[in-house]
C-alpha positions, 0 to 999 in steps of 0.5 A: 727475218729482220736483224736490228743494230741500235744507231745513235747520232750525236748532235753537235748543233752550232750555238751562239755565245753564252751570254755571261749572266744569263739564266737557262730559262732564258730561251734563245731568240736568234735560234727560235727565229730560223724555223717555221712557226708550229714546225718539230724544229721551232719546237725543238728551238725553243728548248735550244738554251739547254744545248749549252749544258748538255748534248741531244741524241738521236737512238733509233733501231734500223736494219742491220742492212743500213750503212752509216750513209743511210743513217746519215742521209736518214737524220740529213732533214732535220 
């Protein structure tokens, strides 16, 4: 039979200075520039300038089976 735990991983994503007066409309160029065009991560890119007011986390329900390493090893690709 299957057992589930409920997994969350916190992200901490690396962002360039804030610029003093910028509006959180004002995407953030640098970052939108490191993926490929029409990729999840581009997409997710584009909303970077939110990262500077709040934190993304990942939830997932996986096989109790599952070790912090597979769950690492799981999120390491995106």
């Amino acid at each position: 039979s299957f057992h589930g735990q409920y997994c969350h991983i916190d992200l901490n994503l690396p962002l360039p200075e804030k610029p003093l007066m910028s509006p959180i409309e004002m995407p953030i160029e640098i970052i939108h520039s490191l993926f490929e065009p029409n990729t999840l991560m581009d997409r997710l890119a584009s909303y970077a300038q939110y990262l500077y007011i709040t934190q993304p986390r990942l939830n997932a329900c996986l096989p109790s089976s599952c070790s912090k390493e597979d769950v690492a090893a799981l999120f390491s690709n995106i």
